[in-house]
N, C-alpha and C positions, 0 to 999 in steps of 0.2 A: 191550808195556808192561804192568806191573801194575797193575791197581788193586784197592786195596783195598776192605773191605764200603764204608765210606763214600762214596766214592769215588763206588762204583758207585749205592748210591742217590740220590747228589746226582742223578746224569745219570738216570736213573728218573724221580725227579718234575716233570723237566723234560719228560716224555711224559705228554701228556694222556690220560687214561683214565677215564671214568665205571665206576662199579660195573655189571657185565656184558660188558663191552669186553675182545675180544681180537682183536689184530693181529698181524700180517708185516710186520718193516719192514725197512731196511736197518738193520747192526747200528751201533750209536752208537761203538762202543768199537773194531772191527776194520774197519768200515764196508761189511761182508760184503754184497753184496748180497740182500736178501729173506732171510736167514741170521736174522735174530733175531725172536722172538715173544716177546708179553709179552702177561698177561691181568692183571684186577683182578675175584676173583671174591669174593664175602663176604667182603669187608671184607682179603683179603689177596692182594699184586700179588707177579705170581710172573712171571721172565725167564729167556731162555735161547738163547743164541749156537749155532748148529748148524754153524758151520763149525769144521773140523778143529781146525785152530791158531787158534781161540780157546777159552778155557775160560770164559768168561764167562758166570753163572748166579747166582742165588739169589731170594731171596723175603721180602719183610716184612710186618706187620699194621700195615693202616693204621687198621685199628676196624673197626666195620660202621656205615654209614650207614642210615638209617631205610631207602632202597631196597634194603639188602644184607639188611635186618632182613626186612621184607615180602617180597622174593623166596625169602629163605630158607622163611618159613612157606607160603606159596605153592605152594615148590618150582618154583621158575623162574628164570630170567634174563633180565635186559632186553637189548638190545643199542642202545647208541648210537653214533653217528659224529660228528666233530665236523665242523662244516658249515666248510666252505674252496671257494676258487674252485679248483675243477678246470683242469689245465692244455689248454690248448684244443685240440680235435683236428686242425685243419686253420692250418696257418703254413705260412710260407714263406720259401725265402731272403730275405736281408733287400738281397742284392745286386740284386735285380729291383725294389726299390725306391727310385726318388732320395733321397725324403725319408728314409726307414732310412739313406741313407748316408751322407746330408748330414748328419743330426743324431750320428750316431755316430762321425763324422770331428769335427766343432765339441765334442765333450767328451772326444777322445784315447780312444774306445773302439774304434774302427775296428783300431788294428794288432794289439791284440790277441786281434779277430775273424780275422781273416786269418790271423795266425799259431799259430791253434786253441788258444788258453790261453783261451777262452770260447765256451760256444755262444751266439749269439745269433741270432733269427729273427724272422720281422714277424707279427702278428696282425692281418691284412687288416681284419676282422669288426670290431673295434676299432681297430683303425691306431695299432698299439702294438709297441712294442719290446721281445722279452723274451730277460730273463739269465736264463742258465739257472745253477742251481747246479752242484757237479764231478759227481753221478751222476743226475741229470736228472727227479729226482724233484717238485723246485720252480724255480720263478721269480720275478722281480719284474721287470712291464714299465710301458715309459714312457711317456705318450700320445704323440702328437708333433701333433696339432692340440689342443690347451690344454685340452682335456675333464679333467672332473674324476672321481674325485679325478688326480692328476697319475702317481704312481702304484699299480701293483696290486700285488697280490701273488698268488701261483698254487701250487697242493700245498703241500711243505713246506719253508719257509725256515726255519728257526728253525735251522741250522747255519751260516746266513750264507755266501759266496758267496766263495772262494777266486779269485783268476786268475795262473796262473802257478805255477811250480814253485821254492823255493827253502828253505835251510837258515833266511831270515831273511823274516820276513810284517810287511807295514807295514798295521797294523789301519787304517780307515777308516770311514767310515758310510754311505757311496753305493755302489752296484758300480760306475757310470764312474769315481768316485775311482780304485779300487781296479785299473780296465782302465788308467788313468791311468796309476800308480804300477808299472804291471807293463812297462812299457816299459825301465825302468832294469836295466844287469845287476845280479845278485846280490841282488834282494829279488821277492818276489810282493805281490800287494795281496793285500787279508782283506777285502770287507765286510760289519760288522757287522749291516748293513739299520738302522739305528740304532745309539743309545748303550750300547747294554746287552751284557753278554756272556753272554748264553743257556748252560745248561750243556752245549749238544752244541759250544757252539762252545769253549768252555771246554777238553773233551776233547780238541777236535783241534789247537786250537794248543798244548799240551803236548808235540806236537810238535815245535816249531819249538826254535832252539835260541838263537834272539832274536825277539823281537815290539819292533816299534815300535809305541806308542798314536800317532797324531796327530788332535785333535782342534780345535775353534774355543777359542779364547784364554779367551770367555764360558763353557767347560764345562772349567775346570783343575778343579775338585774332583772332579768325575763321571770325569775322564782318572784322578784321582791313586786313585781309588777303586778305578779298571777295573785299573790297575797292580797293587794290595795281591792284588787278589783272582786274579791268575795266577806274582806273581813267585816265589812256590813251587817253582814246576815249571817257568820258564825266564828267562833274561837279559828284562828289560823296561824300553825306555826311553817317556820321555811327550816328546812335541813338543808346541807349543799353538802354533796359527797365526791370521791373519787369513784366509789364501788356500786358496784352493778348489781344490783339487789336478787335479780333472778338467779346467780353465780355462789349468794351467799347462805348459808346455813342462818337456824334460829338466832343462836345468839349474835352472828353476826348483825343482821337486820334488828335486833336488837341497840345493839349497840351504835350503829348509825340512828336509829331513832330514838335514843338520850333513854331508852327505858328497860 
């Protein structure tokens, strides 16, 4: 797919970057793995895709910030990280656990554990359940003894959490929504991890060749917003429901989605 300059720094500043920051990431736009780097050095952030068949590169002035002003006369660079919870080294299936599969069968997340459209695994250490995103960079798990907050979040989500393969994504804001939703032939769930449509997640359903919003009834203007701001670049319909998708059986989900 093209994108144009624009384009390409909307998705940019959706990557956090302090003045001296330069990372490897996976690539936003081809989704290369470890394939793209991006630095922000004196005041200007400069990117570049290293896999073959992508040609995705450039650079813009974002100014100098008093730290890009003072490293400069200094002659140095700072390096920061932004502080995220690390995804935990030691899980486990989640099938050696009753409660992992009690909880995960009671919100329609279980079939699509089994049938590999999600990784999902247990963090003992926490007694939490975590969804893994499609290339296993991030997560967001769920307690399942009522510990707070209810849930985490782990690496990087901010592409939101696909399950399922399909030409049609039914946007959601939960991942069990979204393992819910994937149950149905002919659509995958999308979730958003909330209301918002992040610019990496933006990028990638550009791909789809219909998006369904479905949201709660109380957030039609936030749904009719999230709609303007993709139907550019593909078919998008808006659903507003009372029902909790993760809670409902096929035909229900069904039937909230007019099909």
């Amino acid at each position: 797919m093209n994108y144009t300059r624009s384009d390409q720094i909307s998705i940019i500043k959706s990557i956090s970057l302090r003045e001296g920051d330069s990372k490897t990431l996976d690539c936003p736009f081809c989704y290369g793995r470890k394939k793209f780097t991006i630095s922000k050095i004196d005041g200007r952030t400069i990117w570049n895709c290293y896999r073959a068949s992508c040609r995705i590169k450039g650079a813009y002035n974002t100014g100098r910030s008093l730290t890009a002003i003072q490293n400069n006369l200094n002659g140095t660079i700072k390096s920061t990280v932004k502080k995220t919870n690390q995804i935990p080294p030691i899980l486990s299936n989640v099938d050696n656990n009753p409660s992992a599969v009690e909880y995960l069968k009671s919100v329609n997340s279980y079939d699509a554990y089994k049938q590999g459209l999600i990784r999902i695994q247990y963090y003992p250490a926490r007694n939490r359940v975590l969804y893994f995103n499609n290339d296993n960079t991030g997560a967001v798990g769920r307690s399942l003894d009522g510990s707070n907050p209810k849930w985490m979040s782990f690496g990087n989500t901010e592409g939101g959490i696909q399950v399922g393969d399909s030409s049609t994504a039914v946007l959601v804001e939960d991942v069990a929504s979204a393992c819910s939703v994937s149950r149905l032939d002919g659509v995958c769930g999308y979730a958003l991890l909330g209301t918002n449509i992040t610019a990496p997640i933006k990028s990638r359903i550009r791909h789809f060749s219909c998006v369904i919003i479905i949201l709660d009834k109380d957030a039609s203007k936030k749904a009719l917003t999230l709609a303007k701001s993709i139907q550019a670049h593909t078919e998008v319909k808006v659903k507003l429901t009372d029902e909790d998708l993760k809670w409902l059986d096929i035909r229900g989900i069904q039937s909230v989605l007019g099909i």
